[in-house]
C-alpha positions, 0 to 999 in steps of 0.5 A: 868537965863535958861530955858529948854524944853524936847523933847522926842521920842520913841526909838531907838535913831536915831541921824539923827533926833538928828541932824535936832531937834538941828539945829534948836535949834541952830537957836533959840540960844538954846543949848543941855545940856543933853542927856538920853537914854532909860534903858538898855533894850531899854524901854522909850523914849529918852530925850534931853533937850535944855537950852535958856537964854531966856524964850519967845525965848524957847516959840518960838522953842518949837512951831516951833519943836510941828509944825513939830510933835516933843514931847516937854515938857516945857519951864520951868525955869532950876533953877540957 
């Protein structure tokens, strides 16, 4: 079973920031398994989702990223 969270952030995208989120997933086992950029007119947040095999492990990394004043929707079960 996977689970998933969302960080979202208000664009533009900033692939630097990208870079330091998914690090520390990486740190936590967690992977990113999807990415969506705002509409064509750069309105809306961008989404990246992180998918864990663990449930208490994707707890765990979605506190640590609120910690650092990151936006993070979930951990809910992605669904096999």
């Amino acid at each position: 079973m996977s689970f998933m969270f969302e960080v979202l952030y208000q664009s533009p995208s900033d692939r630097r920031r990208e870079a330091v989120i998914s690090d520390r997933i990486g740190q936590f086992g967690g992977r990113l398994s999807y990415r969506e950029e705002p509409d064509v007119v750069g309105a809306g947040p961008v989404s990246l989702t992180y998918e864990f095999g663990d449930l208490q492990v994707a707890h765990q990394a979605a506190s640590s990223l609120r910690a650092q004043g990151e936006h993070v929707e979930g951990p809910v079960d992605y669904g096999e």
